[in-house]
RONUMAR-892566 format. One line per 4 residues: their letters; for each residue z, x, y of N, C-alpha, C. Coordinates in nm, 4 decimals, decimal comma. Atoms other than C-alpha are relative to their C-alpha. Example, Ala and Ser with C-alpha at 12.3 -4.5 7.8 and 13.67 -1.06 7.14 Angstrom:
<atoms>
AS	0,0000 0,0890 -0,1190 0,7800 1,2300 -0,4500 0,0000 0,0900 0,1200  -0,0060 -0,0820 -0,1190 0,7140 1,3670 -0,1060 0,0730 -0,0770 0,1090
</atoms>
This chain:
<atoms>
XXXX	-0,0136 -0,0093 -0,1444 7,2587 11,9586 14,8213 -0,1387 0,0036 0,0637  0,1272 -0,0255 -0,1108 6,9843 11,9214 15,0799 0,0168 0,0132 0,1328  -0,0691 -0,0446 -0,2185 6,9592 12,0180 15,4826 0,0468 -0,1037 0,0332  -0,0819 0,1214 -0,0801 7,0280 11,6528 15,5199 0,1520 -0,0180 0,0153
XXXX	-0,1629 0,0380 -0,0131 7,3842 11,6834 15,4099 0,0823 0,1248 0,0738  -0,1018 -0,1519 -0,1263 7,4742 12,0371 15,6884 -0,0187 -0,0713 0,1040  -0,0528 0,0390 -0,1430 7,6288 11,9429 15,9775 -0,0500 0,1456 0,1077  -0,0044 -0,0871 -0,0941 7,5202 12,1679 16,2645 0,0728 0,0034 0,1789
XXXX	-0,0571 0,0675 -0,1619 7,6822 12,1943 16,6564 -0,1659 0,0277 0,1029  0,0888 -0,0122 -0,1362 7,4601 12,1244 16,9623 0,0541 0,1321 0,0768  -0,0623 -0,1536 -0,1269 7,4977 12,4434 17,2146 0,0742 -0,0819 0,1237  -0,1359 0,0512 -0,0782 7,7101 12,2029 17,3599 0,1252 -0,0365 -0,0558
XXXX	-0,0252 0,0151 0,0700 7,9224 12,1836 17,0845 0,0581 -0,1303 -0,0788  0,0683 0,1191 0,0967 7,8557 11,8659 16,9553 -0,0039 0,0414 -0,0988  0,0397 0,0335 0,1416 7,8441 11,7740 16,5784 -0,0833 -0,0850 0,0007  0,1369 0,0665 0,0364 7,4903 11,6917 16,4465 0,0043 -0,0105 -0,1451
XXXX	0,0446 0,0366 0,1490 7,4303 11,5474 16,1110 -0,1602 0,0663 -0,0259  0,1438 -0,0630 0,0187 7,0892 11,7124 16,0032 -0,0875 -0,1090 -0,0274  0,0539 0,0787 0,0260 7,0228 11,4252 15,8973 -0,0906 -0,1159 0,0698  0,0768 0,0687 -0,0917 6,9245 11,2910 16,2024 -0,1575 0,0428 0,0806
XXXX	0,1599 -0,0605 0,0377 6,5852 11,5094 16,1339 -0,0464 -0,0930 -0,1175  0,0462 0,0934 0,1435 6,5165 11,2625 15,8261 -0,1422 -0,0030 0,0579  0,1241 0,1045 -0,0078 6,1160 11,1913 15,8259 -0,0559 0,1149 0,1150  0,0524 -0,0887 -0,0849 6,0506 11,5100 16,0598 -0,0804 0,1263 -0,0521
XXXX	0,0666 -0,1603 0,0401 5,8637 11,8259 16,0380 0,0932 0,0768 0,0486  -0,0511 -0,0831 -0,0921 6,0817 12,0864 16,1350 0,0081 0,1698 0,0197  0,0461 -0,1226 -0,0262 6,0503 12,4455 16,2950 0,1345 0,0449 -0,0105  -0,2096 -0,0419 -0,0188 6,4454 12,6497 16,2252 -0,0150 0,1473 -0,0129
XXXX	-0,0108 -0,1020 -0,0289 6,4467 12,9427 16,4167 0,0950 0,0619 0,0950  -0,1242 -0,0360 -0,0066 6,6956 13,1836 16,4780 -0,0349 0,0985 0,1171  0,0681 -0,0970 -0,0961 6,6338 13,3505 16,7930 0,1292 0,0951 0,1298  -0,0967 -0,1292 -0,0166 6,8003 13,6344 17,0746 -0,1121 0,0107 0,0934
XXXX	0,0272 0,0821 -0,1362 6,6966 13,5404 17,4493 -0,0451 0,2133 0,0791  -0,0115 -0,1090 -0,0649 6,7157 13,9495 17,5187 -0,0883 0,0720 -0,1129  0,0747 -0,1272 0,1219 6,5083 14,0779 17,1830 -0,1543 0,0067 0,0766  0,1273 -0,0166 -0,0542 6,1442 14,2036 17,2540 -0,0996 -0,0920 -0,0692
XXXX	0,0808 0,0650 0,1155 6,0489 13,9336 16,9992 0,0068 -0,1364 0,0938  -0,0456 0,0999 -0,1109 6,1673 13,6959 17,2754 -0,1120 -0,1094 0,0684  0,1491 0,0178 -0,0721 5,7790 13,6474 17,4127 -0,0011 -0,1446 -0,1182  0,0261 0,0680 0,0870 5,7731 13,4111 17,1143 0,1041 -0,1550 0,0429
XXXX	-0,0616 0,1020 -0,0665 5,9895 13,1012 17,3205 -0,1114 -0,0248 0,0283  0,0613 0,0547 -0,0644 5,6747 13,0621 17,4879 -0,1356 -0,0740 -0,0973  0,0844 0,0200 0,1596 5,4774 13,0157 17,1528 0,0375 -0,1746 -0,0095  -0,0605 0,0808 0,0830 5,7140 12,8065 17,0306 -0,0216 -0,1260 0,0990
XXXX	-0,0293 0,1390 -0,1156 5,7362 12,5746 17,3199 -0,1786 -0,0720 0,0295  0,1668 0,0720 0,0161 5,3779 12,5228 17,2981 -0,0128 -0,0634 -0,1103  -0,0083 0,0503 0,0933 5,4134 12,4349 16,9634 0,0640 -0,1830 0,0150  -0,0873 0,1262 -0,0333 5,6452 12,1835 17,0464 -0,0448 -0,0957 0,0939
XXXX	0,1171 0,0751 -0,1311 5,4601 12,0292 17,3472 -0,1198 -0,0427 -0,0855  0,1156 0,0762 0,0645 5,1695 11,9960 17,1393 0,0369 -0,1299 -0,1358  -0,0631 0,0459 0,1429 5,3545 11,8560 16,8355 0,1323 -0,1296 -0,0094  -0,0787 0,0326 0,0644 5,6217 11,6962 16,8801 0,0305 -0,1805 0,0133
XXXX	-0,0070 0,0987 0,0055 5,5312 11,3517 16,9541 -0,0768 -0,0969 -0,1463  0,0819 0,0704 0,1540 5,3752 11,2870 16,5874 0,1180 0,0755 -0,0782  -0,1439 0,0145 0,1163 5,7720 11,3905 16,4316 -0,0224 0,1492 -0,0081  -0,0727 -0,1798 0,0109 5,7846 11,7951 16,4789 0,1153 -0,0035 0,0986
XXXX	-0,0956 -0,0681 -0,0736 6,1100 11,9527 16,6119 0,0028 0,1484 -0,0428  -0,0167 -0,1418 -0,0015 6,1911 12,2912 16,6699 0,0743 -0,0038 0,0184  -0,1367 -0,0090 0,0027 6,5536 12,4060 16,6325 0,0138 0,1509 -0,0382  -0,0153 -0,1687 -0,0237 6,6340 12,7418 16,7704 0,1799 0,0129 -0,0139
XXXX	-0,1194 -0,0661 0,0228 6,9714 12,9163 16,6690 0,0150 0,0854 0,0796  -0,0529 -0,1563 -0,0639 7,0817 13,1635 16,8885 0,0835 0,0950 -0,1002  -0,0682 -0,1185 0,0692 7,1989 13,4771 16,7181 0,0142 0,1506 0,0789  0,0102 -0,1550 -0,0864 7,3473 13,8131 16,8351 0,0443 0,0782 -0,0978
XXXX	0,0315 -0,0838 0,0862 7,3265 13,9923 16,4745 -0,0413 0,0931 0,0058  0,1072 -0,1080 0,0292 7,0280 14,1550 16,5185 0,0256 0,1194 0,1435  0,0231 -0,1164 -0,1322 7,1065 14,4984 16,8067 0,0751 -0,1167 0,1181  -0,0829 0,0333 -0,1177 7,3200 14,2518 17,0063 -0,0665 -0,0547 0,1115
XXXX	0,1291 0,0697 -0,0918 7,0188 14,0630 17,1431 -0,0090 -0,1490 0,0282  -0,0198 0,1078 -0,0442 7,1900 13,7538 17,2128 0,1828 -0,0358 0,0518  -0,0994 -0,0273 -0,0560 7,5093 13,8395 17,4088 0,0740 -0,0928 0,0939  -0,0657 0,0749 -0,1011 7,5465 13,5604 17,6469 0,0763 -0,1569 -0,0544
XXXX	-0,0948 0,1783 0,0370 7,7770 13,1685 17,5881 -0,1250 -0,0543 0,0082  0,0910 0,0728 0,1023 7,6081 12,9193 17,4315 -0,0681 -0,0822 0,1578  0,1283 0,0426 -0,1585 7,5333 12,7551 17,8462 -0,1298 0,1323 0,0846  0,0782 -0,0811 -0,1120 7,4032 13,0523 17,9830 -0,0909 0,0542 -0,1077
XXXX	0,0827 -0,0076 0,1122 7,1888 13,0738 17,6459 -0,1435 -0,0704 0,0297  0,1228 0,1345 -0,0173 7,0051 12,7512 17,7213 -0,0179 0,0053 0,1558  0,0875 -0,0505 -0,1190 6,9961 12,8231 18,0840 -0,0851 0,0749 0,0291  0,1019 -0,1120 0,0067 6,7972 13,1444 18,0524 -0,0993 -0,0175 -0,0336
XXXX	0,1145 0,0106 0,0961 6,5857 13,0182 17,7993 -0,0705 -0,0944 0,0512  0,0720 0,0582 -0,0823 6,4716 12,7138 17,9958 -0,0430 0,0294 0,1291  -0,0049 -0,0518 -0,1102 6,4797 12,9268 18,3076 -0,1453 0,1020 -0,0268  0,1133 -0,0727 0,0358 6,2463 13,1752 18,1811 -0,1012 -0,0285 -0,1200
XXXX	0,1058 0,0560 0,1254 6,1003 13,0124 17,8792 -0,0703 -0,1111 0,0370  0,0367 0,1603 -0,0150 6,0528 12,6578 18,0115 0,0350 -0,0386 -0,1423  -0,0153 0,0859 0,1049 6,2146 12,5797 17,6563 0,0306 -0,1596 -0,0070  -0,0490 0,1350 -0,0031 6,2892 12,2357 17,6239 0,0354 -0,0688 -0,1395
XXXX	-0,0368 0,0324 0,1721 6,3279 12,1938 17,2195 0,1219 0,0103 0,0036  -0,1527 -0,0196 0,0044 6,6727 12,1993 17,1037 0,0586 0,1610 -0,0029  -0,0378 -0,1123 0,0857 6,8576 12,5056 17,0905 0,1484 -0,0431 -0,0443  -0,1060 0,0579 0,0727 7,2031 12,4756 16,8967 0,1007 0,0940 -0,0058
XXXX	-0,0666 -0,1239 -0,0086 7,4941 12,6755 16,8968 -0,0099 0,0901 -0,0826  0,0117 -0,1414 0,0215 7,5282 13,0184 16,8737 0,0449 0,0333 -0,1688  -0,0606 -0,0086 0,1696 7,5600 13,1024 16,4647 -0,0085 0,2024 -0,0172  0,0107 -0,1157 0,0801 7,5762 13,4022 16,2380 -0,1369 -0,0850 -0,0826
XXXX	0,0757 0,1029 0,1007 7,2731 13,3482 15,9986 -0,0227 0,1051 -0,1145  0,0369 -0,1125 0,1440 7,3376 13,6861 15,7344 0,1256 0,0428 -0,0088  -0,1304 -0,0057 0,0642 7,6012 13,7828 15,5234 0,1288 -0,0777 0,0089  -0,1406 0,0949 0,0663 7,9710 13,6310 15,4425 -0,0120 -0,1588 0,1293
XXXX	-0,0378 0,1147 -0,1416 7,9928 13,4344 15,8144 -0,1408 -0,0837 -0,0310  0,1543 0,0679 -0,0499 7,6177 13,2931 15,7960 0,0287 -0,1432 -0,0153  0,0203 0,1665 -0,0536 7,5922 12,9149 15,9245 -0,0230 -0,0326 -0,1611  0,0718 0,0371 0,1152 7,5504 12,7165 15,5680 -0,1472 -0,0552 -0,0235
XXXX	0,0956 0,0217 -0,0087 7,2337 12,6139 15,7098 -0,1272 0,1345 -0,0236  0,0980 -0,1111 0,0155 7,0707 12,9368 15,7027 0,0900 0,0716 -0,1691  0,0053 -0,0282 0,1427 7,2386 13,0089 15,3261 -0,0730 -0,0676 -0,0596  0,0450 0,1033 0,0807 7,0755 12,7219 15,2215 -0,1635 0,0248 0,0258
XXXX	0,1246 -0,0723 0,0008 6,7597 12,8475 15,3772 -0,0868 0,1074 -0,0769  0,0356 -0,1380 0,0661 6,7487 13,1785 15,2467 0,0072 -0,0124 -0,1841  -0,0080 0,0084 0,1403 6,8283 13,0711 14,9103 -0,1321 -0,1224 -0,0460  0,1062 0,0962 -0,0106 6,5230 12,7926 14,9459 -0,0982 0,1064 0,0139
XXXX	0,1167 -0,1063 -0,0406 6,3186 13,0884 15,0806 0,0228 0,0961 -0,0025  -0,0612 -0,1557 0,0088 6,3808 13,4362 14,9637 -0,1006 0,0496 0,0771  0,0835 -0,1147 -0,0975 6,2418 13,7183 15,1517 -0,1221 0,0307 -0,0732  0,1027 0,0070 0,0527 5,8879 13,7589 15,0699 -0,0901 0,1299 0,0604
XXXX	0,0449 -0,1117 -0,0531 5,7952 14,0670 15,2376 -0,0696 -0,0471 0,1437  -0,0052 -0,0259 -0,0932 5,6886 14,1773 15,5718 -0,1896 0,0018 -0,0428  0,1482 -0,0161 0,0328 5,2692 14,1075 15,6165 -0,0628 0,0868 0,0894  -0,0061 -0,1258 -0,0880 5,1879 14,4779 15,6712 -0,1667 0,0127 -0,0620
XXXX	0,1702 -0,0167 -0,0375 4,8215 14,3868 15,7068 -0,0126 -0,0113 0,2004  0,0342 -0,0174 -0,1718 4,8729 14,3465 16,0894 0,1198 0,1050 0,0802  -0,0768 -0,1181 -0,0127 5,0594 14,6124 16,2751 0,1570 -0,0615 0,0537  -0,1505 0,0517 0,0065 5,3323 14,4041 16,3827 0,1221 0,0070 -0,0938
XXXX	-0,0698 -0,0480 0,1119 5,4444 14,3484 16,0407 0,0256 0,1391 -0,0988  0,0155 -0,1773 0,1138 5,3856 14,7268 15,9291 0,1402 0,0472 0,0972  -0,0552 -0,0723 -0,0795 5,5838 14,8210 16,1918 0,1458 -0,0037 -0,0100  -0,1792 0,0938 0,0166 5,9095 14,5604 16,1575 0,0083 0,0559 -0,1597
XXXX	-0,0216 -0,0399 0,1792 5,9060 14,6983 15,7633 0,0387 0,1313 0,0055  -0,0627 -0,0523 -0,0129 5,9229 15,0306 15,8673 0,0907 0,0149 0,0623  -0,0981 -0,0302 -0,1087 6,1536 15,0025 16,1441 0,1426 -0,0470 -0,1047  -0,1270 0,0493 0,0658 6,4218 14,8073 15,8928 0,0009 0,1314 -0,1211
XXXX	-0,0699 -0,0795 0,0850 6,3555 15,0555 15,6156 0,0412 0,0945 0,0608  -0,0467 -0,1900 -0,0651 6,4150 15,3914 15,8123 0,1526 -0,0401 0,1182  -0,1113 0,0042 -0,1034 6,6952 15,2143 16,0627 0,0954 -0,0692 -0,0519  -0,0905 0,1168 0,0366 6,8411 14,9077 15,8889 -0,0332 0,0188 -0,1910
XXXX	0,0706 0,0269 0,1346 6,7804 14,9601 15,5315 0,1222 -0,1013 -0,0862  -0,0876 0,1320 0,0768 7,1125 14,7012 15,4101 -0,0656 -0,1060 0,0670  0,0624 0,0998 -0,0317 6,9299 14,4744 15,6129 -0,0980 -0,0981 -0,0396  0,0952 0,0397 0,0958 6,6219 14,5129 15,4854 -0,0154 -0,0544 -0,1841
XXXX	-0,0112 0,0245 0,1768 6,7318 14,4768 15,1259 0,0559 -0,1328 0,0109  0,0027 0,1687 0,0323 6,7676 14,1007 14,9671 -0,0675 -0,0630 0,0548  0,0912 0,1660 -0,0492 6,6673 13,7406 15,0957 0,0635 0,0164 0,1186  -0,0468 0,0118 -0,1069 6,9044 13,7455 15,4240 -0,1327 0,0205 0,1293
XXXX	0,0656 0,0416 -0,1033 6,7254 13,6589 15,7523 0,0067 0,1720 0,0315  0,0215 -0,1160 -0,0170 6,5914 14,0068 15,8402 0,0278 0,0378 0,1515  -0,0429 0,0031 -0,0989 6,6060 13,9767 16,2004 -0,0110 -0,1336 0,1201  -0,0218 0,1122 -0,0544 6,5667 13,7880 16,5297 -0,1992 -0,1016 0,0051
XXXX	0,1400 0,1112 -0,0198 6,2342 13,4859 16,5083 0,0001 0,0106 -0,1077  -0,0008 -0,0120 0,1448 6,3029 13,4541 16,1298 -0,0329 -0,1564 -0,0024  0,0124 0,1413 -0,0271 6,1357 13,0548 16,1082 -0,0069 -0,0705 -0,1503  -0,0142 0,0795 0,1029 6,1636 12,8301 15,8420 -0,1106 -0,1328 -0,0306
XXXX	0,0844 0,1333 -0,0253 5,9068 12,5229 15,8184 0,0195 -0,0896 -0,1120  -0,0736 0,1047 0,0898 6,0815 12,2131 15,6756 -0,1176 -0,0956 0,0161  0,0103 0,1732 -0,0121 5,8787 11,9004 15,5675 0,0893 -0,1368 0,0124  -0,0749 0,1237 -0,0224 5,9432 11,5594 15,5720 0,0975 -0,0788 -0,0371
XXXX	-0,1392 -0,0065 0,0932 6,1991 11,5599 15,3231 0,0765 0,0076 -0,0136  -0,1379 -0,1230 -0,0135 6,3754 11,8516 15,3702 -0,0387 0,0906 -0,0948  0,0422 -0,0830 0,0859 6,2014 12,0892 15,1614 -0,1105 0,0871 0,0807  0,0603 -0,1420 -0,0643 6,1230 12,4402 15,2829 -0,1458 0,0236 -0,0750
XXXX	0,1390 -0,0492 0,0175 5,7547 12,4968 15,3013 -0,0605 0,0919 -0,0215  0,0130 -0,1624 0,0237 5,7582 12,8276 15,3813 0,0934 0,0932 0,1312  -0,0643 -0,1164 -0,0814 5,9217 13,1244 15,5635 -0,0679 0,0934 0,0566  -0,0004 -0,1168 -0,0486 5,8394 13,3312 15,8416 0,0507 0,1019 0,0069
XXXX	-0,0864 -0,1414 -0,0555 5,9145 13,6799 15,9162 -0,0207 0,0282 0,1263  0,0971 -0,0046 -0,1321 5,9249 13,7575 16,2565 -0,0971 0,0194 0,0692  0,0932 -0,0391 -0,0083 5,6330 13,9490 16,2980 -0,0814 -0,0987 0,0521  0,1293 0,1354 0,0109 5,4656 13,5798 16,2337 0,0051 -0,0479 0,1600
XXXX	0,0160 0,0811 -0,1488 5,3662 13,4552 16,6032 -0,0230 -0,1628 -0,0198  0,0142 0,1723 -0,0035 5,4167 13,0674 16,6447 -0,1247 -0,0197 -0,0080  0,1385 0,0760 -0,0074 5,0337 13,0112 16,7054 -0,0692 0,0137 -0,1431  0,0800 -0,0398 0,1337 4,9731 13,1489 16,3058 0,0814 -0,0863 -0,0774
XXXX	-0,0764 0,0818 0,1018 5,1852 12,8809 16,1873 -0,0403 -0,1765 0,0027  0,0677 0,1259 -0,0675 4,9803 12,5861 16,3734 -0,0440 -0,1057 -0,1151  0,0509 0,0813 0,0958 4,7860 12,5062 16,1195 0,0591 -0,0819 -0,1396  -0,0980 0,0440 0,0776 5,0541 12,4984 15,8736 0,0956 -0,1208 0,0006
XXXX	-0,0692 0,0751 -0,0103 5,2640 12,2701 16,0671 -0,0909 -0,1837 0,0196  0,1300 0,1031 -0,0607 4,9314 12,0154 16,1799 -0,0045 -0,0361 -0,1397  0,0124 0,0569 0,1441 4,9191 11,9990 15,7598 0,0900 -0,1037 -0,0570  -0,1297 0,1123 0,0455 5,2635 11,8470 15,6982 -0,0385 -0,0719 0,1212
XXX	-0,0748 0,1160 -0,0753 5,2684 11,6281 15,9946 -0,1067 -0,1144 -0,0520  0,1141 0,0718 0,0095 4,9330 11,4481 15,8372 0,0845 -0,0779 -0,1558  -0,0405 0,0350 0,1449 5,1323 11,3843 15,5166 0,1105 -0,1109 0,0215
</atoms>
């Protein structure tokens, strides 16, 4: 199996073949329009503006897993988010992306990219490590998407590059993504 063969819906609920990323770079993040991690739309959308006319996409999930930080229908999702984000990348409907329900796109992730720990050299990540062990600690345990801005960075293939944790701010992944698109 590869991402090419998961079907995903548009947040309009449209059926997308993944496949119609073939030959792309892609950014697959799972995000929550009301979390405090939220500041990171405006990252991303820079990312994307800078990027995405040399074959990057960014493909945001809405999720309301994590504290219920994505509460609103899948229109008033993408209204908000272009309203206050200026997003303009795709976002896609609303999924689960941990335990039994999770989208097969994000099993297929997590099992491509296990959890690799939280990088508790900057205080962001010290902070999201303790906050899951002392509040969420089933959370924190295994590979499952830990919370909300969990990113994925697909090459041109379809082969997971590497995995963010949220902590990671879009602008520390620049260079990473400027590498695959040269390839």
């Amino acid at each position: 199996m590869s991402i090419y063969d998961i079907q995903v819906n548009a947040i309009n609920g449209k059926t997308l073949d993944m496949s119609i990323y073939l030959g792309k770079v892609l950014l697959i993040v799972n995000t929550a329009s009301m979390c405090s991690y939220s500041r990171q739309f405006a990252g991303l959308q820079k990312l994307y503006e800078s990027h995405s006319e040399q074959g990057f996409e960014i493909l945001g999930f809405p999720c309301n897993q994590f504290n219920e930080k994505e509460p609103r229908e899948n229109s008033e999702v993408q209204e908000y988010c272009e309203r206050n984000f200026g997003v303009t990348f795709p976002l896609l409907e609303k999924v689960d992306v941990r335990g039994q329900a999770a989208h097969p796109l994000f099993q297929f992730l997590t099992k491509q990219a296990p959890f690799q720990g939280f990088d508790i050299r900057n205080s962001n990540g010290e902070w999201m490590q303790k906050f899951l062990q002392e509040n969420y600690p089933d959370i924190y345990a295994g590979d499952g998407i830990k919370w909300n801005f969990t990113k994925f960075l697909i090459d041109r293939n379809g082969q997971v590059h590497d995995r963010y944790e949220t902590s990671t701010e879009p602008f520390e992944i620049q260079s990473a993504i400027e590498a695959l698109l040269l390839k």
